[in-house]
Every structure is written in structure tokens, then in C-alpha cells.
Kinemage of the C-alpha trace (Angstrom):
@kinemage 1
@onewidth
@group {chain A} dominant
@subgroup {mainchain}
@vectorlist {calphas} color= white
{ca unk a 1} P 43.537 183.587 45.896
{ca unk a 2} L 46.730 185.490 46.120
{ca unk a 3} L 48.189 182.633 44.728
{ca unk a 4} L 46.151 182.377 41.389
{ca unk a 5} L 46.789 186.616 41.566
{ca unk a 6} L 50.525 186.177 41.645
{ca unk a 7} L 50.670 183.316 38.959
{ca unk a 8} L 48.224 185.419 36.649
{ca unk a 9} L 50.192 188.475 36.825
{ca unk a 10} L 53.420 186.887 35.502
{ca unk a 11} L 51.552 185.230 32.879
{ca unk a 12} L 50.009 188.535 31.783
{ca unk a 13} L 53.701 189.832 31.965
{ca unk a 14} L 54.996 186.990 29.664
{ca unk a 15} L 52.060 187.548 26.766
{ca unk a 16} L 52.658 191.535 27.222
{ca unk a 17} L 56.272 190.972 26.356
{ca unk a 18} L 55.767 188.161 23.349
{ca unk a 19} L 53.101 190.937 21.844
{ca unk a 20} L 55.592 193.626 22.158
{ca unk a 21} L 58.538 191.251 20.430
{ca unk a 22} L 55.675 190.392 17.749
{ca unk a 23} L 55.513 193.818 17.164
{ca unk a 24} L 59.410 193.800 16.041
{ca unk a 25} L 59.378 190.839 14.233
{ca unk a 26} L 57.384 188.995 11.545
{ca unk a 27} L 56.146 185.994 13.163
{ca unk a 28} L 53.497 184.951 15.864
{ca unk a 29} L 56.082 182.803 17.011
{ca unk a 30} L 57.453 184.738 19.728
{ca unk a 31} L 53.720 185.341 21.057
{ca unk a 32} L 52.947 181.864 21.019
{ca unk a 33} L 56.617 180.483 22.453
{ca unk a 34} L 56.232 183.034 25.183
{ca unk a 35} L 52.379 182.527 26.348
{ca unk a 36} L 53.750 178.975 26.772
{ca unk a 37} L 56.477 179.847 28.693
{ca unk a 38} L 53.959 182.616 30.759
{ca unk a 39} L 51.244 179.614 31.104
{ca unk a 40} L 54.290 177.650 33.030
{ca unk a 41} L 56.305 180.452 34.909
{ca unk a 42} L 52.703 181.536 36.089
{ca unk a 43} L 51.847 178.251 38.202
{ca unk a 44} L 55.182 177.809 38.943
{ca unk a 45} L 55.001 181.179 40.842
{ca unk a 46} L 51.252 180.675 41.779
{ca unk a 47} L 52.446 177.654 43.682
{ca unk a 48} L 55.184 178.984 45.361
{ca unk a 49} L 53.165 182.018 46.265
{ca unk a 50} L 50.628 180.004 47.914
{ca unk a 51} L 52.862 177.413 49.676
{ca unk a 52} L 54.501 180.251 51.026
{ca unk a 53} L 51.615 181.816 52.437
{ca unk a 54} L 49.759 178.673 53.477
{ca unk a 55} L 53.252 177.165 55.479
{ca unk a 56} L 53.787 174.746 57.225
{ca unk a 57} L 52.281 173.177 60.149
{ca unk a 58} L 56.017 172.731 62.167
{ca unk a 59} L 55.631 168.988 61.972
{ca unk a 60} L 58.617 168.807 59.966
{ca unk a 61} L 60.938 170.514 62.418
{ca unk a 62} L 63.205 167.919 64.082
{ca unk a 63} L 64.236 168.234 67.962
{ca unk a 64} L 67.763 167.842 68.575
């Protein structure tokens, strides 16, 4: 859940900045190039997020 919080967060970050650059400029480009951009950024981060917080079980340690 923190995960999906995390990843929704940036993407809400990414749309807030592509409406404030539509504001400036003439185009929906911007808006459209950056919710992309959010849509991607945002699961990268929800993944991380929750791979971080999930871990790992240790099998993967070797013994030297």
C-alpha cells in the first residue's frame, strides 16, 4: 500500500508540474509529455518503494 502511495504521489507531482508549464505555454503538450513521464517515474518509484519495504528473505547472502 505504501508502495502504490509513494508511486501515486510522484505521479501527482509530475501532472502538477506539466499543468503549471501549460499554464506558460500554448500547448497541452507539456501536460501530456509529462503525465507520461509521471505514469512511468510513479511505478518506477512504487516498485522500489515496495521492494524496499518488503526485503529480502537473506537467501541471497553468501557465506564466506
Amino acid at each position: 500500500m505504501i508502495g502504490i502511495l509513494a508511486g501515486a504521489v510522484v505521479l501527482a507531482g509530475f501532472i502538477g508540474l506539466g499543468l503549471l508549464l501549460d499554464s506558460r505555454v500554448a500547448s497541452d503538450l507539456p501536460l501530456v509529455v509529462l503525465t507520461l513521464a509521471g505514469a512511468y517515474a510513479g511505478w518506477l518509484v512504487g516498485v522500489i518503494v515496495f521492494g524496499a519495504i518488503r526485503g529480502g528473505n537473506g537467501s541471497q547472502a553468501r557465506e564466506r
